[in-house]
C-alpha positions in Angstrom: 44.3 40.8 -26.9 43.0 38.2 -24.4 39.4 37.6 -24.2 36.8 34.9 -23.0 35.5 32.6 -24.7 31.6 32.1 -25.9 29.9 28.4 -25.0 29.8 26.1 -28.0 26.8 26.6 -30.3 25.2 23.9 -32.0 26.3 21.8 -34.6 24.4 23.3 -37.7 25.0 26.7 -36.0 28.9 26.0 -36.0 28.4 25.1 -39.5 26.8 28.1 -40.6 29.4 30.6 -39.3 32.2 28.4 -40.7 33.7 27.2 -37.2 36.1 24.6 -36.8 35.6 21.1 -37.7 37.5 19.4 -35.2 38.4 20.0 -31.8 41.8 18.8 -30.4 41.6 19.3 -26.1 44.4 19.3 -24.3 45.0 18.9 -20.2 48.0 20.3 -19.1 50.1 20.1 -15.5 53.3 21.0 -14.7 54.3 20.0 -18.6 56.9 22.2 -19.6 59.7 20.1 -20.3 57.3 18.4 -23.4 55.1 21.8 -24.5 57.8 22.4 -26.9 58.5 19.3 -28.6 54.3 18.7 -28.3 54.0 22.4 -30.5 56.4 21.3 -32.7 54.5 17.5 -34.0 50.8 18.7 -33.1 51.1 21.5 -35.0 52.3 19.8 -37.9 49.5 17.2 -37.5 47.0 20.1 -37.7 48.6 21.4 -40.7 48.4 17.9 -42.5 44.8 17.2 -41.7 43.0 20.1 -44.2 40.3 21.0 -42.2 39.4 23.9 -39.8 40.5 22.5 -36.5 41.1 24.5 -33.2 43.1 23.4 -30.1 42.3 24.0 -26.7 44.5 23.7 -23.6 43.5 23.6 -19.9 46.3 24.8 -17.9 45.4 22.6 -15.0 47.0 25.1 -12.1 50.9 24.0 -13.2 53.2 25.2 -10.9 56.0 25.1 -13.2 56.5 27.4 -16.5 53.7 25.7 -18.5 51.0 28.6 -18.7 53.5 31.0 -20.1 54.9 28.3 -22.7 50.6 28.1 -23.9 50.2 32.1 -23.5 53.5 31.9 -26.1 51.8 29.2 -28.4 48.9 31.8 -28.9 51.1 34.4 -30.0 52.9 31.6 -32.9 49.6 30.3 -33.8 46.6 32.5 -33.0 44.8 30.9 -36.0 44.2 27.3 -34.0 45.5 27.9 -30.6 43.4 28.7 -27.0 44.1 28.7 -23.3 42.4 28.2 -21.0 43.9 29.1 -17.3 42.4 27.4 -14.1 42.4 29.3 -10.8 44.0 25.7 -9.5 44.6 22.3 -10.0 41.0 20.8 -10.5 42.2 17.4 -12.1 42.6 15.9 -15.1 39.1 14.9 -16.3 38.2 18.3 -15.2 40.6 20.0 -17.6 39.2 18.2 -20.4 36.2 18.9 -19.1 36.4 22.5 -19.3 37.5 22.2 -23.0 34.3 20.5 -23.7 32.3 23.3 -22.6 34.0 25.7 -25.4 35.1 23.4 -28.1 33.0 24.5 -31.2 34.2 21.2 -33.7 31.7 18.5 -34.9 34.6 16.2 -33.9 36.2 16.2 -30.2 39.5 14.8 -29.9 41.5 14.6 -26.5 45.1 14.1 -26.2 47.9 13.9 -23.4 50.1 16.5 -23.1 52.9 13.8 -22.0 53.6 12.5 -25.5 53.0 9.0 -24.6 50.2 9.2 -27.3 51.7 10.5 -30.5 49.4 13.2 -31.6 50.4 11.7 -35.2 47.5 9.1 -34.6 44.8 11.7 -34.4 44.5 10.8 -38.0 43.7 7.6 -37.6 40.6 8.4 -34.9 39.0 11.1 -37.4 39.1 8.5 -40.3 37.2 6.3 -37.7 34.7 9.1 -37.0 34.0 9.6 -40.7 32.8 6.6 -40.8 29.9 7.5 -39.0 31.1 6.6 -35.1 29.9 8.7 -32.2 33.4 7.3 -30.2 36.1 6.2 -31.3 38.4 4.9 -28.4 41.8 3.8 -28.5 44.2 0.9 -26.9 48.1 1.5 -26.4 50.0 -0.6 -28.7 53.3 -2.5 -26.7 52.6 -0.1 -23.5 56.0 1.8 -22.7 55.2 2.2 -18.9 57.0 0.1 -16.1 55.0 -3.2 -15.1 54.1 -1.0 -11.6 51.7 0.7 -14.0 50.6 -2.2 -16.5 49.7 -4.6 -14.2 47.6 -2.8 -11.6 46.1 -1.0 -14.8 45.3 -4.0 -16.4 43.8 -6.1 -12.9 41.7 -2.6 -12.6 40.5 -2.8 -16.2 39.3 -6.1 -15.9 37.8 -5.6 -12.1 36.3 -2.7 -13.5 34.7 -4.1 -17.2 32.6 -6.9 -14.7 31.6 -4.3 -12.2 30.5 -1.5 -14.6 29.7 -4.1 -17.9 31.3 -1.2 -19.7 33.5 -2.5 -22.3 36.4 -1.0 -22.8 40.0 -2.3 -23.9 42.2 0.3 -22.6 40.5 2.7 -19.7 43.7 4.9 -19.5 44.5 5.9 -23.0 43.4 9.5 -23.2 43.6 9.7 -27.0 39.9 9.5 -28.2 37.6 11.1 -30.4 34.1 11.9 -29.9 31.3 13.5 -32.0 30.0 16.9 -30.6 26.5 15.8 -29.3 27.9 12.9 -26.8 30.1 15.9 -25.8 26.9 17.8 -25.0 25.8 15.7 -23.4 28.6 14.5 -20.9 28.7 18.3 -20.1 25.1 18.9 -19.2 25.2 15.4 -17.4 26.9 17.9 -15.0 28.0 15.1 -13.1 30.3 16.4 -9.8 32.6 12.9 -10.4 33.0 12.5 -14.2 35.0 9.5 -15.6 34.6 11.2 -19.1 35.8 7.8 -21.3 32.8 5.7 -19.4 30.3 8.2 -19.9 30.7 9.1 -23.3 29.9 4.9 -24.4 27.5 5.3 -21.7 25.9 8.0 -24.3 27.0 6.5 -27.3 25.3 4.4 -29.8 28.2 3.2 -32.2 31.4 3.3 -30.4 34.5 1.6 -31.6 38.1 1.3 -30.9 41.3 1.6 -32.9 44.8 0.5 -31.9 47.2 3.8 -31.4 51.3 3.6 -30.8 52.7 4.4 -27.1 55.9 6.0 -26.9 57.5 6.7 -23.3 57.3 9.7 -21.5 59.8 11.9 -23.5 60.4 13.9 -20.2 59.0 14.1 -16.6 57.1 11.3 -14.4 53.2 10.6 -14.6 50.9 12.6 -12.7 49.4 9.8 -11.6 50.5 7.2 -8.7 49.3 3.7 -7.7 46.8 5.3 -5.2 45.0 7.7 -7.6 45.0 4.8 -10.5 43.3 3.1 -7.7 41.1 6.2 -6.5 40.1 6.5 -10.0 39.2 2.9 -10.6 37.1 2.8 -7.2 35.2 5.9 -8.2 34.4 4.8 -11.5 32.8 1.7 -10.2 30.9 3.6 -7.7 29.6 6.2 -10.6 28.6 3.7 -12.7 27.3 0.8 -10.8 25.7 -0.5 -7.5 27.3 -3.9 -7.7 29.7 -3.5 -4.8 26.4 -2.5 -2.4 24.8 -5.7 -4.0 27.8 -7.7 -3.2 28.4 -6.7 0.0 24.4 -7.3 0.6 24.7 -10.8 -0.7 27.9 -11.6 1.3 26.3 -10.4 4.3 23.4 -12.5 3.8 25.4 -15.6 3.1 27.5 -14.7 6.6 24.3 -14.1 8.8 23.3 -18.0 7.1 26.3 -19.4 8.2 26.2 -17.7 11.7 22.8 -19.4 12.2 23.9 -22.4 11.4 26.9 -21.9 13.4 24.8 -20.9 16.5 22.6 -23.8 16.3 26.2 -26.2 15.8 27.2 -24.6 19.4 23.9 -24.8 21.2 23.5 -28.6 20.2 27.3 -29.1 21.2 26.8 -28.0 24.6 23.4 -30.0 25.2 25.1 -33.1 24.3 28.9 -32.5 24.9 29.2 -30.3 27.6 30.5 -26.4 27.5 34.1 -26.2 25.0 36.9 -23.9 26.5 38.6 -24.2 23.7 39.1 -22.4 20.4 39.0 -19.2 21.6 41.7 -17.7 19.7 40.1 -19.0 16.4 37.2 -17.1 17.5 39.1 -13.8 18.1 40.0 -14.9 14.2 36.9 -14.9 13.2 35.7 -12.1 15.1 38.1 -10.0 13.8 38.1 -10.9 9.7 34.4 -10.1 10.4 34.9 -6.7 12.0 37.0 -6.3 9.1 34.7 -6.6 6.2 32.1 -4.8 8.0 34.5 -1.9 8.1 34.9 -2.5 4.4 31.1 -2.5 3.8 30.5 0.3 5.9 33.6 2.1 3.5 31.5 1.4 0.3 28.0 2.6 1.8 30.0 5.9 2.6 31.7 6.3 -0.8 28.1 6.3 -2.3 26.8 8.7 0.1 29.9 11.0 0.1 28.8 11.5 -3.7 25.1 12.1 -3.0 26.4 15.0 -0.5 28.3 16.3 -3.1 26.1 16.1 -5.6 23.7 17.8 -3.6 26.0 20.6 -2.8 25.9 21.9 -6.4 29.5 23.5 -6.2 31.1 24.2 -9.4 33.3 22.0 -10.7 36.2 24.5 -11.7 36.7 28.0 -11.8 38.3 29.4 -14.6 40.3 32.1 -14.2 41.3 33.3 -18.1 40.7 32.3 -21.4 44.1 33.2 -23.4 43.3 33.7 -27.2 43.4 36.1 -30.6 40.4 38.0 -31.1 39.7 40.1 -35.0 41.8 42.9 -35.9 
């Protein structure tokens, strides 16, 4: 039968009642054309690894026939396999989010449901981890996405590594590995607007990265468009940095300077040239572009203050509506 499940306990606690070792999380929306095929290699990976390991998937609110495809994966393989079923779609980072708070391994691996990331290189990150990382990251070999996604992806990496001065190759590759006390502490963080990736080498102390294989999507389209690779980017700066208030300061600065001096051009000009009718329309110009990075200024001061207010608001982050698993005889 169905039942909930308890919060992770700590490590030496998970040890001592012979938990799993490893962790393998899982976000899931509206994946049902590759739930099958993912079954099929994952659980073979599993198999090939030798150690206790559990898997957790967050049904992310699919509207498709995704949660009944994970409710059958308990019945083949209630030894590793749990659900977990949101009320609605709360977002990616959310979903893995939500696997954090119940995976029990010393080593927490998420993974794509999409395939794009062969769960054949989870492998590769725990022989990483044993050798004594707290994160192990991972960069896509020969990315198999059109250059709509690569580019902006990679502008936004690099926008964002000078912004944040968190150094990481590959922002978007959701296959990583991370030791259960950075998981602990992402999770009590209890952050309203998590970018999990930057947070955890925010925690960590000996991070690393490993180069993994990209495949393309064996069916479906990517959850996410150019405007939420953007959204993301923007809040991730924001989250982790106050460089775009400091820029904005400076730049504001530097225009009220050149104003002054601009004044003071004008004032002298009409003592000792006489009134100018001209050159109105480049001041409409310059009026405008003005107006315009204000609005832009005024954008960023509200993006910071929109996450104070919900901060403040202390709303949950998710609701979960079922945890699907095999309980004892």
């Amino acid at each position: 039968m169905d039942s909930t499940i308890s919060p992770a306990k700590p490590a030496s606690s998970r040890a001592k009642l012979g938990g799993p070792e490893i962790s393998i999380v899982i976000p899931v929306y509206n994946e049902a054309a590759n739930l099958p095929l993912l079954f099929e290699r994952l659980t073979r990976v599993v198999d090939g690894l030798g150690r206790p390991t559990e898997v957790l998937f967050t049904d992310d609110g699919s509207k498709d026939n995704s949660l009944a495809l994970l409710k059958g994966f308990v019945e083949r393989r209630p030894d590793i396999i749990k659900v977990i079923e949101f009320d609605r779609n709360y977002g990616q980072h959310m979903a893995v989010m939500a696997g954090f708070e119940t995976a029990q391994g010393d080593i927490i691996v998420t993974l794509d449901a999409d395939l794009q990331n062969p769960p054949e290189e989870i492998p590769k990150l725990i022989a990483e981890m044993d050798k004594g990382h707290d994160v192990v990251g991972s960069y896509r070999h020969q990315r198999q996405d059109s250059w709509l996604r690569r580019w902006p992806s990679l502008i936004l990496n690099r926008i964002r590594e000078k912004i944040t001065r968190i150094e990481m190759r590959d922002q978007g590759c959701m296959l990583r590995a991370y030791r259960h006390d950075i998981v602990r502490m992402i999770v009590e963080s209890n952050e309203s607007s998590t970018f999990i990736p930057a947070l955890a080498h925010y925690y960590s102390t000996n991070p690393t990265e490993v180069e993994v294989a990209h495949a393309a999507r064996h069916a479906g389209s990517s959850n996410y468009n150019l405007y939420q690779l953007i959204r993301l980017n923007f809040d991730l700066m924001t989250g982790f940095s106050l460089v775009p208030l400091q820029v904005f300061t400076i730049f504001g600065m530097g225009v009220s300077g050149l104003s002054l001096l601009l004044v003071c051009y004008l004032f002298l000009r009409r003592i000792f040239l006489g009134p100018e009718a001209q050159g109105i329309f480049t001041l409409f110009a310059i009026v405008f572009l003005l107006l315009g990075v204000v609005i832009t200024g005024l954008g960023i001061v509200g993006e910071y203050i929109g996450r104070i207010y919900i901060q403040v608001r202390q709303r949950g982050r998710f609701r979960i509506r079922a945890v699907h698993q095999k309980t004892g005889n």
